[in-house]
GUMIKE-600684 format. One record per atom (N, C-alpha, C): residue number from 1; x, y, z; atom name. Coordinates in Angstrom, 3 decimals, padded with zeros to 6 digits. Layout:
BEGIN
(NUM, (X, Y, Z), "CA")
...
! end
This chain:
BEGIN
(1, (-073.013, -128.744, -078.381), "N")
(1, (-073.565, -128.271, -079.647), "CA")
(1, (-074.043, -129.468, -080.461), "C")
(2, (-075.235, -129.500, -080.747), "N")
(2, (-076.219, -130.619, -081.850), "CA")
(2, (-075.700, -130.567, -082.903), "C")
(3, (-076.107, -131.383, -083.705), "N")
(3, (-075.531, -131.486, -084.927), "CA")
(3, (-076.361, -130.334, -085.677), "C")
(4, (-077.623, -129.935, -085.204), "N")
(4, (-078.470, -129.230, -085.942), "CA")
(4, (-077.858, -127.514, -086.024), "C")
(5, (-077.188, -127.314, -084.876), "N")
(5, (-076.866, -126.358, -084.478), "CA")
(5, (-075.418, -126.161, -085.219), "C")
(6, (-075.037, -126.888, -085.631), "N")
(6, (-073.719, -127.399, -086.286), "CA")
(6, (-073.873, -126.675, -087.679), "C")
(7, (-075.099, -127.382, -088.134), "N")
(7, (-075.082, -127.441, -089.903), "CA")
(7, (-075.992, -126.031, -089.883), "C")
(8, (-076.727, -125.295, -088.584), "N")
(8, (-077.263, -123.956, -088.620), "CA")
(8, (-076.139, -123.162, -088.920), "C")
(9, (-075.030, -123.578, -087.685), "N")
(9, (-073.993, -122.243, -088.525), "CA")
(9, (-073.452, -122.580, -089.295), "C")
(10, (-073.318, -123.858, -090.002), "N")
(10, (-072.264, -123.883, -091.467), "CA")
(10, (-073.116, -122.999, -092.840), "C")
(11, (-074.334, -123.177, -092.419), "N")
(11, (-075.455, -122.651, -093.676), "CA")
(11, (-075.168, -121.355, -093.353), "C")
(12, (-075.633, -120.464, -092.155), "N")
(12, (-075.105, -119.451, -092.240), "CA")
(12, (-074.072, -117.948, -091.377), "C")
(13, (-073.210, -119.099, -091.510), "N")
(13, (-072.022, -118.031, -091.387), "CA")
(13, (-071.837, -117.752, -092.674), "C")
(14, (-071.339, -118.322, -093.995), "N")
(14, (-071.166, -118.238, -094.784), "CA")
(14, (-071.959, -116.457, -095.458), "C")
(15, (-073.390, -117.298, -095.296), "N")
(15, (-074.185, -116.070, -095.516), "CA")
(15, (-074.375, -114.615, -095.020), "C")
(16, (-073.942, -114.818, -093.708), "N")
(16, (-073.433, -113.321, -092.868), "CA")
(16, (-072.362, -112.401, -093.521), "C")
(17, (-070.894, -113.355, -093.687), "N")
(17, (-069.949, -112.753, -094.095), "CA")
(17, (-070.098, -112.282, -095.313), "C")
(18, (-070.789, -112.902, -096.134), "N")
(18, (-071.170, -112.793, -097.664), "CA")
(18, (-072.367, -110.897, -097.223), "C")
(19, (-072.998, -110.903, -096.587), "N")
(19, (-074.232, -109.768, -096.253), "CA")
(19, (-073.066, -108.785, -095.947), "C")
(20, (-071.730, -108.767, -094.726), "N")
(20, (-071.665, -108.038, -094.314), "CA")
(20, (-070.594, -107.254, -095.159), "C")
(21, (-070.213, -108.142, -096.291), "N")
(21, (-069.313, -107.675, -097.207), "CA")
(21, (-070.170, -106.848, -098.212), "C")
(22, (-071.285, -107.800, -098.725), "N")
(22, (-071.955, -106.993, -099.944), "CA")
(22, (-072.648, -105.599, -099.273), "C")
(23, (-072.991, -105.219, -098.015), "N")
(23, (-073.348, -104.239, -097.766), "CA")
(23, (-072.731, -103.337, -097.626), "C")
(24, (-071.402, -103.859, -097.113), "N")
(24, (-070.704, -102.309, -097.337), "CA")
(24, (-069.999, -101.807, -098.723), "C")
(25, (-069.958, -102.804, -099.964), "N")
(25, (-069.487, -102.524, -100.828), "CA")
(25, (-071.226, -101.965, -101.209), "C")
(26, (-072.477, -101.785, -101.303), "N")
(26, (-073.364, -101.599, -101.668), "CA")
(26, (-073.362, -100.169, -101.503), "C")
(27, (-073.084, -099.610, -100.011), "N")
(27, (-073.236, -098.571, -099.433), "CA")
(27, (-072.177, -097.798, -099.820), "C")
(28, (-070.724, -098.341, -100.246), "N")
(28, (-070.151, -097.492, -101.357), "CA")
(28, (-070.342, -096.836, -102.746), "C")
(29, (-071.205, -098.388, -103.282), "N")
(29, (-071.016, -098.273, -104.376), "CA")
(29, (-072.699, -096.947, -104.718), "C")
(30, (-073.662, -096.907, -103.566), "N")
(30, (-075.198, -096.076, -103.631), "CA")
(30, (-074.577, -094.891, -103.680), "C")
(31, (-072.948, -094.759, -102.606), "N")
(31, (-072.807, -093.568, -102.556), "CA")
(31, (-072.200, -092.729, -103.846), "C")
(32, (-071.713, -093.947, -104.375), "N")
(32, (-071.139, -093.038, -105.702), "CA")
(32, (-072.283, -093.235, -106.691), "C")
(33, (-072.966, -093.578, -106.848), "N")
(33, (-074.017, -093.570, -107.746), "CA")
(33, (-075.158, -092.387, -107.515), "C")
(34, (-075.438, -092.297, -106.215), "N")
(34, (-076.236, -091.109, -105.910), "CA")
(34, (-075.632, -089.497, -106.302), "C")
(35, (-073.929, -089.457, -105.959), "N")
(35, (-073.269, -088.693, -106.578), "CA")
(35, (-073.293, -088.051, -107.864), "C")
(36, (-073.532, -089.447, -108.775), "N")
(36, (-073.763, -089.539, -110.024), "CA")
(36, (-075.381, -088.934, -110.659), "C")
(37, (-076.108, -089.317, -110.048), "N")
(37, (-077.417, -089.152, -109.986), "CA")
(37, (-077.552, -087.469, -109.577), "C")
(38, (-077.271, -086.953, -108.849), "N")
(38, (-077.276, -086.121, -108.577), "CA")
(38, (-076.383, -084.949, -109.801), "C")
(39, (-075.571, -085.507, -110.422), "N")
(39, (-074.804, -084.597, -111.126), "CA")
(39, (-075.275, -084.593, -112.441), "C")
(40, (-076.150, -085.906, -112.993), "N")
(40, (-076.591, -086.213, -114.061), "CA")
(40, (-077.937, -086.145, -114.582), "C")
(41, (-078.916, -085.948, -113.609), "N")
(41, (-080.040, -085.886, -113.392), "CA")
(41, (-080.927, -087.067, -113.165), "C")
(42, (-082.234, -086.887, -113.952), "N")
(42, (-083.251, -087.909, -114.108), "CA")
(42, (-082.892, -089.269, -114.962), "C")
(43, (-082.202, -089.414, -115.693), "N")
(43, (-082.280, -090.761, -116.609), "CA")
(43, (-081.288, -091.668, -116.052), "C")
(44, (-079.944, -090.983, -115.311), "N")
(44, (-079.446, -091.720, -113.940), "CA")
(44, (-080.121, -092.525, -113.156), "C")
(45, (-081.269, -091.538, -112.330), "N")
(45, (-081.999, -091.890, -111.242), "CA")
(45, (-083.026, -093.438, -111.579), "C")
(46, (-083.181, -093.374, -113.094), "N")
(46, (-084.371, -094.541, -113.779), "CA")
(46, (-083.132, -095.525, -113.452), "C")
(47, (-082.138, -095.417, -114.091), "N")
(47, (-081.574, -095.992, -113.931), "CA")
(47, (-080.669, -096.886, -112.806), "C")
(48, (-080.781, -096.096, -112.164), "N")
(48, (-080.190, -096.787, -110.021), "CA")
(48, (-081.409, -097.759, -109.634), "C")
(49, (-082.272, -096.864, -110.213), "N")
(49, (-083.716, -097.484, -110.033), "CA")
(49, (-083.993, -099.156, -110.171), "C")
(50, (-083.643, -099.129, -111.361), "N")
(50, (-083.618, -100.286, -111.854), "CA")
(50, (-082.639, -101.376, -111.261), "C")
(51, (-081.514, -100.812, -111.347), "N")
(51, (-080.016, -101.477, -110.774), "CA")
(51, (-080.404, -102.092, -109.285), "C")
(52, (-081.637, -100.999, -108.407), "N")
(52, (-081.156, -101.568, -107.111), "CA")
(52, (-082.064, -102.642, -106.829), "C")
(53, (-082.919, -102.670, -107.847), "N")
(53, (-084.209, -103.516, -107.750), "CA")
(53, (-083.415, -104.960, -108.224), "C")
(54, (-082.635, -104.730, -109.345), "N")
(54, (-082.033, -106.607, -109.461), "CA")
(54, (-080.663, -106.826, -108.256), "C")
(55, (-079.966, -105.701, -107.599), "N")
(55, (-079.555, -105.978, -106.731), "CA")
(55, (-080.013, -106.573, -105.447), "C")
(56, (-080.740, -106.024, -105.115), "N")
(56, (-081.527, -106.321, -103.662), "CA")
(56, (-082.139, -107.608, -104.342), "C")
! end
């Protein structure tokens, strides 16, 4: 293993574990929000709207 190959996975493993965590807390957190959205209507929905756009 190169050194290049070295400092490839130090950059990102980090970043994987970090993706594979925030996605599943994401995919919890859409699911309760869609819940929400769904029970609350339209000014919810502007609102996820918005939320997922500075998330992502």
């Amino acid at each position: 293993m190169g050194l290049q190959d070295a400092v490839f996975v130090a950059v990102t493993a980090p970043y994987h574990a970090l993706h594979k965590t925030s996605s599943f807390a994401w995919n919890a957190a859409s699911s309760c929000i869609l819940f929400f959205i769904y029970m609350n209507g339209f000014k919810l929905s502007v609102l996820y709207l918005l939320a997922s756009f500075y998330i992502l």
